[in-house]
Structure formats: structure tokens, C-alpha cells
C-alpha positions in Angstrom: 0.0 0.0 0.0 1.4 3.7 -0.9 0.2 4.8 2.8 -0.2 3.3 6.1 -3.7 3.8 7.9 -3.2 4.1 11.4 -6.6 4.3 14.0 -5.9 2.9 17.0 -5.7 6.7 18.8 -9.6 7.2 17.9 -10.3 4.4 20.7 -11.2 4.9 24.4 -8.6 2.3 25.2 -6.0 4.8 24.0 -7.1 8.1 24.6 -9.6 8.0 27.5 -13.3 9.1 27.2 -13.0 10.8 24.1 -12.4 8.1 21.9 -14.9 5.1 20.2 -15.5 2.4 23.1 -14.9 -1.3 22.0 -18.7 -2.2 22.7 -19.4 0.8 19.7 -16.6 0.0 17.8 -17.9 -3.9 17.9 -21.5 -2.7 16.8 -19.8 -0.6 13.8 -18.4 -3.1 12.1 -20.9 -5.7 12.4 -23.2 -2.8 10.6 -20.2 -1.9 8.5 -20.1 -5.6 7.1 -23.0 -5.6 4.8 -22.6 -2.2 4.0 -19.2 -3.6 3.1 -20.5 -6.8 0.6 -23.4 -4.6 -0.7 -20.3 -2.1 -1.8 -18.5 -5.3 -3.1 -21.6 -6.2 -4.9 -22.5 -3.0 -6.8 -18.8 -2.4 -8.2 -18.7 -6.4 -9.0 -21.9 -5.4 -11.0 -20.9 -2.5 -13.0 -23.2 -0.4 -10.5 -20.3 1.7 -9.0 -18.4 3.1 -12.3 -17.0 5.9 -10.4 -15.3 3.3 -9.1 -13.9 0.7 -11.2 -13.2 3.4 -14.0 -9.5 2.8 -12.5 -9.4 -0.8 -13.5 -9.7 0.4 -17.5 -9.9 3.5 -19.3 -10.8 2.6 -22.8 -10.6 6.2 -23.9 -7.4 7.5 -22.2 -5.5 6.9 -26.0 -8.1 10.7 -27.7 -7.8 12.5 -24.1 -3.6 12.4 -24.5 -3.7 13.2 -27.8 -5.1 16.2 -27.3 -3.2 17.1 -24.1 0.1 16.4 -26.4 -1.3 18.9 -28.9 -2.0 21.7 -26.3 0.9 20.8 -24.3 2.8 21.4 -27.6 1.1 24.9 -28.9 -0.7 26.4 -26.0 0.8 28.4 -22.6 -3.0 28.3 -21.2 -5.5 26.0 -20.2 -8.9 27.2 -18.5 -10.9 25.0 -16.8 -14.3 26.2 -16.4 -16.3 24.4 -14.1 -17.4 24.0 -10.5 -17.4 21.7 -7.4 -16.8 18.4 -8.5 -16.2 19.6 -12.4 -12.7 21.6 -11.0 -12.0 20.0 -7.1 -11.0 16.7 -8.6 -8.7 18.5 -11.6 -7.1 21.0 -9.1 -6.2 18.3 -6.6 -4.4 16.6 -9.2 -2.6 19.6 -10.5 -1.4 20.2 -7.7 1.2 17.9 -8.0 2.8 19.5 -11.0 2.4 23.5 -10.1 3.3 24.5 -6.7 1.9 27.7 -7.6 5.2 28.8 -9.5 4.3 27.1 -12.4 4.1 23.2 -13.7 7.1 21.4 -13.4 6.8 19.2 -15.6 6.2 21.9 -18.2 3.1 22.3 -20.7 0.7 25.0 -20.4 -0.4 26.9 -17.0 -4.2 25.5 -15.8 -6.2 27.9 -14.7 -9.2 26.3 -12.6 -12.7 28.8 -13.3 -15.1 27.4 -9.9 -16.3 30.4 -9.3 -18.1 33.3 -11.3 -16.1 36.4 -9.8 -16.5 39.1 -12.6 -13.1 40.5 -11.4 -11.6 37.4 -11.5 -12.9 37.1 -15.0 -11.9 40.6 -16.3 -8.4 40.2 -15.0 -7.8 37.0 -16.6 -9.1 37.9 -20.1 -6.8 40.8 -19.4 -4.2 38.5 -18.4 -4.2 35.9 -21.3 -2.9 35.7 -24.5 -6.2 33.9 -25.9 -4.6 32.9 -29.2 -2.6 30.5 -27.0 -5.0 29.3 -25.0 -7.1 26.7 -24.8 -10.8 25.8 -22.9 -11.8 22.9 -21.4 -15.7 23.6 -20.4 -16.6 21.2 -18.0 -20.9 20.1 -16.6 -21.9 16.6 -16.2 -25.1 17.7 -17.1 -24.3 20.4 -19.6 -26.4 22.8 -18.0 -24.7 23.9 -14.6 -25.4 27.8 -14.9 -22.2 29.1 -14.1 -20.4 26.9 -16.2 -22.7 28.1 -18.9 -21.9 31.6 -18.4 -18.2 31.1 -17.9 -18.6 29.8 -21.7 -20.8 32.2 -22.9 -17.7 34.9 -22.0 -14.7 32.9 -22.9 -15.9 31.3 -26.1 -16.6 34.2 -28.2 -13.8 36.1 -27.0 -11.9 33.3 -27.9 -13.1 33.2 -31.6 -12.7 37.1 -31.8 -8.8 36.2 -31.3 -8.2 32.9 -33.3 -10.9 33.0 -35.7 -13.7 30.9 -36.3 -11.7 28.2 -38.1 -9.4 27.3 -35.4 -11.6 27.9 -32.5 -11.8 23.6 -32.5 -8.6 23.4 -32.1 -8.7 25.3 -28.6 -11.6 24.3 -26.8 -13.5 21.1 -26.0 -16.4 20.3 -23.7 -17.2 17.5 -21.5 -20.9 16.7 -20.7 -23.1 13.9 -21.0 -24.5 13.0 -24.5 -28.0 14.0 -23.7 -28.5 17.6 -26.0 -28.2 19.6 -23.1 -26.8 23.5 -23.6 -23.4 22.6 -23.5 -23.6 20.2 -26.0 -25.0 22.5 -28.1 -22.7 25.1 -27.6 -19.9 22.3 -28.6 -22.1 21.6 -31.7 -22.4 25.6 -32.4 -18.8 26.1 -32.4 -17.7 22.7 -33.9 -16.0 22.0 -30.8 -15.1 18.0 -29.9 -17.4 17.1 -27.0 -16.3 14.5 -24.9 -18.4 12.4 -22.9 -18.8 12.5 -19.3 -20.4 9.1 -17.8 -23.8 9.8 -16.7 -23.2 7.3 -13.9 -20.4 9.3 -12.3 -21.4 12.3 -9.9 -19.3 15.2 -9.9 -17.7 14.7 -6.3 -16.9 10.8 -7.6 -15.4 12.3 -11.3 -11.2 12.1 -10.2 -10.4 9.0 -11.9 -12.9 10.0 -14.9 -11.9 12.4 -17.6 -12.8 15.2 -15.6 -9.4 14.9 -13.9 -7.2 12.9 -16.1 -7.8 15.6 -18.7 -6.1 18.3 -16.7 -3.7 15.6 -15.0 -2.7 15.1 -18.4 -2.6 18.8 -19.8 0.4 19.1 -16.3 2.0 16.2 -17.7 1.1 13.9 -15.4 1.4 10.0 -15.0 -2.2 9.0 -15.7 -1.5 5.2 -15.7 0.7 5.5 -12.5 -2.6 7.7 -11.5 -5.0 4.8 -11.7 -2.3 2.4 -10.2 -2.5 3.4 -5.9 -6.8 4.0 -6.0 -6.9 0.5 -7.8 -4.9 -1.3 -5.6 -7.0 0.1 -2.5 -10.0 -0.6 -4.6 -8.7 -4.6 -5.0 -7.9 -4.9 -1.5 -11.5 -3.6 -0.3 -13.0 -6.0 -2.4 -11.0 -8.7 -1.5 -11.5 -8.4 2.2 -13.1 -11.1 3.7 -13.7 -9.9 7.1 -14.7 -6.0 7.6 -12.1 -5.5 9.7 -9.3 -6.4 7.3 -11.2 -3.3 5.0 -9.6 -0.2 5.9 -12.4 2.1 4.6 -15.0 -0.1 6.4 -12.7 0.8 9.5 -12.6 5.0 9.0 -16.8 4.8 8.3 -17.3 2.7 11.2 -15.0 5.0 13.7 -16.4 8.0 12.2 -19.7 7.0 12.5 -19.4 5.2 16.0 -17.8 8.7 17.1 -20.9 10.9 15.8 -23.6 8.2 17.3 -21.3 7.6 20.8 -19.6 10.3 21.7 -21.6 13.8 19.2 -18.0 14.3 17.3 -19.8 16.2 14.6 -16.9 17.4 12.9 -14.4 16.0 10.8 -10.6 17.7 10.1 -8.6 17.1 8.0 -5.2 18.2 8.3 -2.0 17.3 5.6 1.3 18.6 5.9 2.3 19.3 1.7 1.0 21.9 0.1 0.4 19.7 -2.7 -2.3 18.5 -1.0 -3.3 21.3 0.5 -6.4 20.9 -2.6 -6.9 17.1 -1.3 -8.6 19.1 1.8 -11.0 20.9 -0.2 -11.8 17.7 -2.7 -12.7 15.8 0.6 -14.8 18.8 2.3 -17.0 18.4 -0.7 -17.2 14.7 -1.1 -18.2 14.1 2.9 -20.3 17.1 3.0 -22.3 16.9 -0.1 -22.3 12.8 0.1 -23.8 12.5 3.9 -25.3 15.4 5.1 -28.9 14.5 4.5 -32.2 13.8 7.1 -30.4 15.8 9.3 -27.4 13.6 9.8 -23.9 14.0 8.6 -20.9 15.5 10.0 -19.0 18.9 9.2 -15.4 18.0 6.8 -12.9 20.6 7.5 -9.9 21.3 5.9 -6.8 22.6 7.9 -3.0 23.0 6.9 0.0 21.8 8.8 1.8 23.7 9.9 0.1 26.7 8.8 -2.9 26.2 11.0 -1.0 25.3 14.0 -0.8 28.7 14.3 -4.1 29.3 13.7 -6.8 26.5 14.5 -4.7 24.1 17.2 -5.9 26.1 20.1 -9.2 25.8 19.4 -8.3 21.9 18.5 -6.7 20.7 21.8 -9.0 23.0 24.3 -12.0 23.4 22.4 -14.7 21.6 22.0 -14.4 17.7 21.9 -17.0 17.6 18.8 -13.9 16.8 16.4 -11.9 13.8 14.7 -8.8 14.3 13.0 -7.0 13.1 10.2 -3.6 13.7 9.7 -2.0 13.2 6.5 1.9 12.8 7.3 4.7 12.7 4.5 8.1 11.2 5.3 9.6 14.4 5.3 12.8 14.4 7.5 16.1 14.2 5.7 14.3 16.6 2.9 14.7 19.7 1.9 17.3 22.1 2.3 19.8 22.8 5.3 19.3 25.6 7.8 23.0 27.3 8.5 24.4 26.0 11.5 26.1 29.5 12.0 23.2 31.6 11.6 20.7 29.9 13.3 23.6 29.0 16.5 24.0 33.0 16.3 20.3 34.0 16.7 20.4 30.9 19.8 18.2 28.6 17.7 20.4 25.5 17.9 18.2 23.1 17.6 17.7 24.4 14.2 21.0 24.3 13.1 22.2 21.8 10.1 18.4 20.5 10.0 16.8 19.8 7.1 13.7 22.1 6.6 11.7 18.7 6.5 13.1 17.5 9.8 10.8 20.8 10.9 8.1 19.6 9.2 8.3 15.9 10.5 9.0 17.2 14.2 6.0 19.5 14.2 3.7 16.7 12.8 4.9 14.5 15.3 4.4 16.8 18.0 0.7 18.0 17.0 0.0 14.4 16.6 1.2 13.1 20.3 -0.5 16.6 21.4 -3.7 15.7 20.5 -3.3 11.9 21.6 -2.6 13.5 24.7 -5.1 16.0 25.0 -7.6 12.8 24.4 -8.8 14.0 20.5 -9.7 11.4 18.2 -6.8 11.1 15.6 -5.8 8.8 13.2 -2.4 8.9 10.9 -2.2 8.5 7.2 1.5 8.0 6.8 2.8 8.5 3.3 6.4 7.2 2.5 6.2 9.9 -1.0 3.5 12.2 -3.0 2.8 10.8 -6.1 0.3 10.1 -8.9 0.2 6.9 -7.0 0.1 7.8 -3.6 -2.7 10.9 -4.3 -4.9 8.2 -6.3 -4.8 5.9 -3.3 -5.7 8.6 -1.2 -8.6 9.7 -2.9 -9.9 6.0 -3.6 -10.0 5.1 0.5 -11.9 8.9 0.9 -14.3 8.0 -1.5 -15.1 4.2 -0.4 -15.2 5.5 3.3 -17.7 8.2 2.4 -19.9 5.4 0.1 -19.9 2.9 3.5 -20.0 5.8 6.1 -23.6 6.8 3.7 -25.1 3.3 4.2 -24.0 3.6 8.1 -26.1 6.4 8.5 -29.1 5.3 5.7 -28.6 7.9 3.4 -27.6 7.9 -0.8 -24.1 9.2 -1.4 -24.4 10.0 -4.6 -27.6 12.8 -4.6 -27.8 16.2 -3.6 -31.6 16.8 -3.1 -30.9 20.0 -0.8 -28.7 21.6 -3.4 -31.1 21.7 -6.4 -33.7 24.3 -4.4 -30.9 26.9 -4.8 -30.3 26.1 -8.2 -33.7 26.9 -8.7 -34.1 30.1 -6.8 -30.6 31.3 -8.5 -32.8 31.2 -11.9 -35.6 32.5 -10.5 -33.7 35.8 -9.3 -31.4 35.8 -12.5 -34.8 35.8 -14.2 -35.7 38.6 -12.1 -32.7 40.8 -13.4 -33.4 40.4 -17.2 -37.2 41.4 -16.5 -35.9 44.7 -14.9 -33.1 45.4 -17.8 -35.7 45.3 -20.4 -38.9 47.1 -18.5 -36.7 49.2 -16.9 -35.6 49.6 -13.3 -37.7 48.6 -10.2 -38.7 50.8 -7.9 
């Protein structure tokens, strides 16, 4: 496995009364166990594609020919899309730009989630649009703000390349269903590519939505699929519950809400390269369980930014919290602090270090910290961050989130709550072009 999963200090027997007791860590499991074989069952069926897309990718051959083109011709790609359309694509990215620009080379990504018209105006004023390309991104082909991202960036794109060549600078991904994205693709000539009507947004990583941008930062797709299969085939494989380490998070997680009201969920990593992972999994828990009034608040914290910000609050607040920590083998890396310098200023300790052997130490420390303060934590202990090891990652978040749902008898994979804003956001947008053209309300 690309990272160890480590639980035991989320137990009473370790950490006193604010851990899971064995007698609800015993009931857990046994529910956990057919929530476990019915999982089994649907990806064993086909019914789980968001799933077992890792295990083949028929079309993976068209989605890197066209990221060799762009990577080839373009210096920008924007993304336009939201929640799960962009998360999944900028978690992956991540691992190429560090924010200084990709590594590996290729074209900049720029990731549209949000409909900011400032952010807009500065980056058409910040683009050189005949090198840049558009990947517009809606499982259904009608998410509004997607739409409207498009409805900006596409004609100003033709203004600047002409309508010729416009094809060879933007695509779409939707489903096949006629929906107003497809028809903008078929307006504009543009290649549409298909997005699996079985896989929700939040569940879209391993699907085009974020091989497409993994492959536009010159990423390792196959290496990609490589750690979230492997965790996939040792899920299924698992006999007993207990030797299914997803089965384990969703019981402890949902043991802690039902036993001891830990209604909150942190996670914490310690590389900025994952510092996206966070926000990924805040949407995947959130938008997957909290339903009927159940659930439990994801939130995303940054080590060791945030010990200086949220660890107060963590050891001597409230005990309504789990935590994850996600811990790279960071000592020995990085470079040296001067031994000179630092023995000058009296920071000793410091002197000779690698800047990881920081990192490791204060991981370490906020780790035993909250053992000791009696927090629920558990380690996820990565030897390297990878294509691999972020894919593996994802997988066990996404198969704890699909067993922690049947735990608490609701459907992952909807969003009822969410649709009644969509709704009223049309209504009131509706609202504005009636004023524009009868004039202004008074």
C-alpha cells in the first residue's frame, strides 16, 4: 500500500473518554459488514463506475492526444467548471504546479469554480487567448455558471483565433444528452467528450474530468489509476470487515458521531500539494452525507500553517472533532538551515536541519499533542506524494464516504438540498433580465 492507515488513537482504550469504546466500535463493524458486501456487490456489478473506472480506461488513448497537442502549442489552459467539475482536476494539478508554475512543463491551468467578474476581467486581461485553450466542464451540460463562464470565454476566444481554429482550442465534457453545452460544442464545432452519466461530480477524479487536466500538467495517468486501484482490490477482496480499511474509517467515524456527538471531521495534511486534497474531501463528505439531518461537518486545515491558527481551538476546544492527519516522510528533505546563523540568533536546535526534519518534528508533536489532549486522531502516513500515492488517497476517501452513507441510511451519490438553490438562483437571474428590459424597479 502507498500509505499506512493508522486508527488505534480514535479508541477509548488509547485516549480515555474521548475516543470510540470497543462495545461501539464492535457494533460498527458488524453494521459496516454488509454495508461492506453490498459495496463489493454494486462495483462487482458494473453499478459503481466511479469506481472501477480505475481498473480500464478505454478512452485515455483521444484524451492524450489532445493534451500532447495543447501541451505542444498552448501556454494556457482554463478550466471552467465548478465543485466536483474543477476539485477533482485541481487536486491533481497540484502535484505539477506548486503555484510557481508546472514542473513538468506544458501550459499553466487555470481552474474557473467560481463566477467572480473581477476574477474574469483580470484573466481575459491576463491571457494571450490565441494561445489558449478551454476545457468547459458540466456533467449535465447545464450547470449555470459553467454556462456563463462559456458564454464569455468562447466568443472572445473566436474574436482572437478566428472561427476556423476555434476547434482546435476548446472542448467540452458533458453527458450526451443535447443539453446546452452540447449544443454550444455543436455551435462552435468544438469536440465534445463524454462525461459518464453514472459518475457524480464529487466521484469524477479517476474520470476524464481529472485525467484531462492531470494530463494537460504532464502527469502519469496510468501511475494515477495504479494506488486507487490497488485500494479498490484490497476492499474488495476483504473477507472480514475488519481487514477493510475504509470499512474501519466509516465505522470509527460514524461510531464517534452516534457515541460520543463528534460532529466534525478535520482534515489536516502537511504538503501543500495536498493542501487541494482538503477541499476535494470537504465536498465529497459534506455533499455525500449530510442528509435527514445527519452528517458530519469535513474541514480542511494546513500543517503547519494552522497550528498557528486552529490548534488552540483543536486541543482545548470543544471535543466535537476527529482528526485526520496526513503525514509525509519528510525528515532528511529539503534544504539545510546554516548552523552558523541559526547557532548566532540561539536557535540550535535548528542548526544543520533539514527544513523537512521541521516539518516531520511539528507533525509529530501535534499528533502526540492531541493523543494526549484525548482528540480522536488517526495517521495516514505517506512514504512519497505521487500520482500513486494521491490516487490511493482519494480511492479510500471515496469508499469511506460510500460505507459511512449506508451507516447512517442515506444515498451518497444525490444532492436533493442543493437543487432548491439552483432553482431560486434562476428565479432571481430571471428577475434581473425582467428589470433590464422594462426598466428599473422601484
Amino acid at each position: 500500500m502507498t500509505f499506512k492507515h493508522l486508527t488505534d488513537t480514535c479508541l477509548a482504550d488509547h485516549i480515555g473518554d474521548g475516543g470510540l469504546s470497543d462495545a461501539a466500535l464492535t457494533r460498527m463493524l458488524m453494521a459496516a459488514a454488509p454495508a461492506h458486501d453490498r459495496l463489493c456487490q454494486l462495483v462487482d456489478s458494473g453499478g459503481l463506475p466511479a469506481l472501477s473506472v480505475v481498473q480500464s480506461n478505454d478512452d485515455l488513448a483521444s484524451w492524450r492526444a489532445l493534451a500532447e497537442d495543447w501541451r505542444a502549442r498552448l501556454d494556457d489552459v482554463v478550466v471552467l467548471g465548478t465543485g466536483g467539475s474543477s476539485l477533482g482536476g485541481q487536486t491533481l494539478y497540484a502535484l505539477s504546479d506548486r503555484g510557481f508554475g508546472p514542473a513538468l512543463g506544458g501550459p499553466r491551468l487555470h481552474f474557473m469554480d467560481n463566477v467572480d467578474p473581477d476574477t474574469m476581467t483580470a484573466l481575459l486581461g491576463a491571457l494571450d487567448l490565441k494561445r489558449t485553450g478551454v476545457i468547459a466542464i458540466s456533467k449535465s451540460g447545464g450547470t449555470a455558471e459553467t454556462l456563463a463562464q462559456a458564454a464569455i470565454l468562447l466568443p472572445a476566444l473566436e474574436a482572437a483565433v478566428g472561427k476556423a481554429a476555434l476547434a482546435d482550442h476548446a472542448v467540452a465534457v458533458s453527458e450526451p444528452n443535447g443539453a446546452a453545452l452540447s449544443q454550444i460544442a455543436t455551435r462552435y464545432g468544438l469536440t465534445r467528450f463524454d462525461h459518464h452519466p453514472g459518475i457524480g461530480g464529487r466521484f469524477s477524479v479517476f474520470s476524464i474530468v481529472g485525467s484531462l487536466p492531470a494530463l494537460m500538467a504532464g502527469l502519469d495517468v496510468a501511475t494515477l489509476s495504479l494506488g486507487p486501484a490497488e485500494v479498490l482490490a484490497a476492499t474488495l477482496r476483504a473477507t472480514k470487515v475488519e481487514d477493510a480499511q475504509p470499512a474501519i474509517g466509516a465505522a470509527i467515524a460514524v461510531g464517534l458521531l452516534q457515541e460520543r456527538q463528534v460532529t466534525q471531521s478535520v482534515l489536516m495534511t502537511y504538503e501543500d500539494r495536498l493542501a487541494y486534497l482538503g477541499l476535494w474531501y470537504r465536498q465529497l463528505w459534506a455533499e455525500s452525507l449530510g442528509k435527514d439531518g445527519t452528517g458530519t461537518t469535513p474541514l480542511r486545515a494546513m500543517g503547519t500553517a494552522d497550528h498557528h491558527s486552529q490548534l488552540q481551538l483543536y486541543l482545548a476546544g470543544p471535543r466535537d472533532k476527529i482528526f485526520t492527519l496526513v503525514m509525509p516522510a519528510s525528515a532528511g528533505h529539503g534544504p539545510t538551515m546554516d548552523g552558523e546563523l541559526a547557532g548566532a540568533v540561539g536557535a540550535d536546535v535548528l542548526a544543520g536541519r533539514h527544513l523537512g526534519d521541521l516539518l516531520d518534528a511539528t507533525a509529530r508533536a501535534t499528533a502526540e499533542t492531541l493523543v494526549r489532549n484525548g482528540r480522536p486522531l488517526r495517521r495516514m502516513e505517506v512514504e512519497r506524494v505521487d500520482e500513486a500515492t494521491l490516487g490511493a488517497l482519494m480511492m479510500h476517501f471515496m469508499l469511506e464516504t460510500v460505507i459511512a452513507a449506508d451507516l447512517l441510511g442515506v444515498n451518497a451519490f444525490d444532492q436533493p438540498a442543493v437543487e432548491e438553490g439552483k432553482v431560486l438562483a434562476r428565479e432571481y437571474l430571471s428577475g434581473i433580465g425582467g428589470a433590464g428590459k422594462s426598466g428599473a424597479k422601484t
